[in-house]
N, C-alpha and C positions, 0 to 999 in steps of 0.2 A: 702680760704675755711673756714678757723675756724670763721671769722666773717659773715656765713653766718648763716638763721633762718634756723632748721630743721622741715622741714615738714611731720606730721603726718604720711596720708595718700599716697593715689596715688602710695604703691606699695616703696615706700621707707622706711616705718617700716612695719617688718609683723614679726608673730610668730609662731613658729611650736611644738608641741604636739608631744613627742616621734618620734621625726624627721618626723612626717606629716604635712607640712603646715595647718595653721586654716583656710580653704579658707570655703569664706563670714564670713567672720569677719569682722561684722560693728564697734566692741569697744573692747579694755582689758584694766580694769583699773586694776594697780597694787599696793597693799593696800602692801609697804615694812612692815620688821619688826619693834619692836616698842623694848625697855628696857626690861625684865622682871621685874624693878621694877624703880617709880622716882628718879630723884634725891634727897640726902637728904643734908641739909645745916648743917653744925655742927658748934654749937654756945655753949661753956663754960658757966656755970654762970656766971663766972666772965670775959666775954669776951662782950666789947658793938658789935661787927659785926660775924658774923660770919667767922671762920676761914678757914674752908675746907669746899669744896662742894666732896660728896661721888657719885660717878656715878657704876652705873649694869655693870659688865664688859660681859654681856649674852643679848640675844635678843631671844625673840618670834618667831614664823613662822611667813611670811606673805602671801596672798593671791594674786592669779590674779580671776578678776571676767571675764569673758569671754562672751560678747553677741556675738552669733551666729545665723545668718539666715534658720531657717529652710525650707529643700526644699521637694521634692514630696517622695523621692526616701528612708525616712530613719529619724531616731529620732537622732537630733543634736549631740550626745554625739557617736553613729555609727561611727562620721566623725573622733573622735581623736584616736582609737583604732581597729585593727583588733577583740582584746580580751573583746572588750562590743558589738559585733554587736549583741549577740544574750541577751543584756539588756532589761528586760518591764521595770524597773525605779532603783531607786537611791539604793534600795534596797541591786538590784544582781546587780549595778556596787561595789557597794561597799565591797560583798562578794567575785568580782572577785578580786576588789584590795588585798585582803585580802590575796589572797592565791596568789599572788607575792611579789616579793624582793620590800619590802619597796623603797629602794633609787632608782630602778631602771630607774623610770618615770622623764622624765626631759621636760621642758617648753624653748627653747630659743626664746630671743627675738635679733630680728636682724634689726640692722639700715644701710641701703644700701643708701649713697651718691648720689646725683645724678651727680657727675661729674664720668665720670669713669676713673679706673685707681685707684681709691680712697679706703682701705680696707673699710669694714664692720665692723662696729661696732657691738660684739655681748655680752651678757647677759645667762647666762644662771641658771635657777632655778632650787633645786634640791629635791631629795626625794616629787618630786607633788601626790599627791592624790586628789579625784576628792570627794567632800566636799556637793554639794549642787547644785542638777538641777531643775532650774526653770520651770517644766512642763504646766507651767498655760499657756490659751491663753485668748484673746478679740477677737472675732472676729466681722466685722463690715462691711458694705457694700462699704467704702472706702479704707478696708487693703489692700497698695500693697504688704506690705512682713509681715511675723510673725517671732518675734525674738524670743531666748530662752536664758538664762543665767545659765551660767556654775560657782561654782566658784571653783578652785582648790587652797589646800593648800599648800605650799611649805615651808621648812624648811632652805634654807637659796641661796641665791644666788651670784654668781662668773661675777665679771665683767669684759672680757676677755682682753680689752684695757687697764687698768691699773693694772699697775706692771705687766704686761704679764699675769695678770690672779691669778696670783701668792697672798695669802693673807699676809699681815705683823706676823700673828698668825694661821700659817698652822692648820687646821679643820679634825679631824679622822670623816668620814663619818659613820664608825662604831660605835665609842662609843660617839661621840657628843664630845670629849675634844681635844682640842689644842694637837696637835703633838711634 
């Protein structure tokens, strides 16, 4: 199995929004975190190469961007929460986030084997808040479907297959520092 290609689609990755599957989800790309600052090369005067390279021992949030198929029944962002159904836009989702526990929202992302018997690989992102809905449409006499894009921020993610899940520099959720 481990020399096999993993395939996207077809129901063997898929991700769930505060444990609700994103069903019709045609795409999520996930934009990981990034340094909060470059590398810096430290070079002496009196040195012809550089001696140490200094590296951010901290990272950024990253993002998932989420395109979603809209359907008859309800405005894309409906589908991830009971607590935005009564959302008109980005507004009052964001006034809702506002007045909840920050960490509470989580994004997993789950890769299901196709052989079975095989665990699932899972992913999961934390403290997500919802950043940015793409309300626009094109309509046109050819549309079969109309997408919409979601993108949700997340401050840091747990990848449950390595080291159990477990980080080398345990993370207080609380105050953002190493345990």
């Amino acid at each position: 199995m481990a020399d096999r290609v993993r395939v996207g689609g077809s129901g063997y990755t898929y991700f769930r929004y505060a444990g609700n599957i994103l069903a019709f989800a045609q795409e999520v790309r996930v934009a990981a975190p990034t340094p909060v600052a470059d590398p810096v090369r430290v070079q002496p005067l009196n040195a012809q190469r550089p001696v140490e390279i200094i590296t951010a021992g901290a990272h950024t949030g990253g993002t998932l961007t989420m395109v979603l198929t809209e359907l008859y029944n309800g405005a894309v962002w409906q589908r991830l929460s009971a607590n935005l159904n009564a959302s008109q836009d980005i507004v009052d989702i964001m006034r809702i986030q506002a007045q909840s526990d920050p960490t509470a929202i989580t994004v997993e992302k789950v890769v299901a084997p196709p052989i079975p018997g095989l665990a699932a690989r899972k992913e999961t992102y934390y403290g997500c808040r919802i950043v940015r809905v793409a309300d626009d449409e094109t309509i046109n006499i050819g549309a079969m479907r109309i997408d919409k894009e979601i993108d949700v921020a997340y401050l840091y993610s747990v990848k449950g297959w390595i080291n159990g899940g477990n980080r080398l520099f345990p993370l207080n959720p609380a105050t953002g520092t190493g345990a």
